[in-house]
N, C-alpha and C positions, 0 to 999 in steps of 0.2 A: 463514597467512591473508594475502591481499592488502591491503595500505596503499592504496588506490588514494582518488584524492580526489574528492566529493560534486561535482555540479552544481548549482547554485542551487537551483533548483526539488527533489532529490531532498534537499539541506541541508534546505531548508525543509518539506517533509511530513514528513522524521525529528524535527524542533525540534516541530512540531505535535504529533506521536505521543506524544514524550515528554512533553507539557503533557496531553494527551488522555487516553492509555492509563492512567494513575492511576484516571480515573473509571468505569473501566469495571466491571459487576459477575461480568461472564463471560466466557468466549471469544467467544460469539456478539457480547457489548458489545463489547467489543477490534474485534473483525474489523471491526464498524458505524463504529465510530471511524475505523478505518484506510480503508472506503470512503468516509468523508465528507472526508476528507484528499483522499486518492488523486485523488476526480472533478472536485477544484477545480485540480491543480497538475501542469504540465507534460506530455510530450506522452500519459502517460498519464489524464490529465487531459481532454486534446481528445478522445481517442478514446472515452473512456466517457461525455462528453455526448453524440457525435456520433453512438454507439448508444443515446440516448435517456435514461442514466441524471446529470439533473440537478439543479438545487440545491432543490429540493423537500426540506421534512423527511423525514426516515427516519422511521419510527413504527416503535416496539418491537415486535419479532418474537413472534406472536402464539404465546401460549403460556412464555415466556421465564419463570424463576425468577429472583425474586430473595429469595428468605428468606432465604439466607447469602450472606455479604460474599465477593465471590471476592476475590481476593489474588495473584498471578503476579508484581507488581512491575514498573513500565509502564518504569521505567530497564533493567531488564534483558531485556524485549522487541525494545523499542526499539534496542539495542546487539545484541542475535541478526540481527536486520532488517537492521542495517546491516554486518554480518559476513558475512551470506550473501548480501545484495546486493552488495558488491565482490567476492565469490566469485561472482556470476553474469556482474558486469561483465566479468571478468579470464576468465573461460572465453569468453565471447564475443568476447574481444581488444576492449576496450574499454579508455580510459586516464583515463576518471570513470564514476563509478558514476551512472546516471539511476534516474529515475521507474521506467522499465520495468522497473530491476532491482530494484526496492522491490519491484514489484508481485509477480513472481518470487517474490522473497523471502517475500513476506506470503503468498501462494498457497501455498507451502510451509511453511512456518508452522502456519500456519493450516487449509487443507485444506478440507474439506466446510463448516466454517465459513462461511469466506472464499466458498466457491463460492455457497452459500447465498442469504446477503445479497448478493450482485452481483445472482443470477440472479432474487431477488425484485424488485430495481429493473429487469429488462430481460432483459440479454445475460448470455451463460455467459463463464468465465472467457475458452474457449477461443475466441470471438467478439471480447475484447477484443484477447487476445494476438494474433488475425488482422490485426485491424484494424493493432496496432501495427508487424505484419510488414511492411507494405504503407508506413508510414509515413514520412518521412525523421525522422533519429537526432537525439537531443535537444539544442540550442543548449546548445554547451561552454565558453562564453566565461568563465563566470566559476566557479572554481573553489573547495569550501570542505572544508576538512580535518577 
């Protein structure tokens, strides 16, 4: 696995998740978490307001269970996330891990989830990810391990 080291912003949605993903009571919770992360921080952040999905509250996905406590363990999400994000950095020759490779990451993760809640605030995944094609690469200046 790649050692590769966090950029500010992708440091700081992984420290969020890790505080957040505890609360969640599902995957569907989880995935809600990580987008309400995700649309506030760095350049994947710009591109999913600038496709319309902003700080408005999320509202609980209609129909959602909660009668049993899920349990996944939001530390050992959170460390898969960041495993496979400098596994997406490092295949893209990148020399820190960004947002976009969180977002990667969580999309895979996650899946129909993930696409789910994005695509109820707006854009499909694969809208963002255009968006980010198009983008320039995330300010590398400061670097967190």
């Amino acid at each position: 696995m790649p050692d590769l080291p966090l950029s500010e912003d992708a440091a700081l949605v992984l420290a969020l998740a890790g505080t957040a993903i505890r609360f969640a009571d599902s995957p569907e919770s989880e995935a809600e978490h990580w987008l309400r992360i995700l649309r506030m921080h760095g350049e994947v952040g710009s591109a999913m307001q600038a496709l319309g999905v902003g700080e408005k509250p999320l509202l609980p996905s209609e129909g959602a269970r909660a009668t049993q406590r899920f349990r996944r363990g939001g530390g050992n999400i959170v460390e898969l996330a960041r495993a496979r994000a400098a596994q997406e950095a490092a295949r893209r020759g990148a020399g820190l891990v960004g947002t976009v490779d969180v977002l990667h990451a969580v999309g895979n993760i996650y899946g129909t989830y993930f696409e789910e809640v994005l695509y109820s605030r707006g854009p499909t995944l694969d809208e963002v990810k255009e968006r980010l094609a198009s983008a320039p690469d995330e300010p590398s200046a400061v670097q967190h391990g």
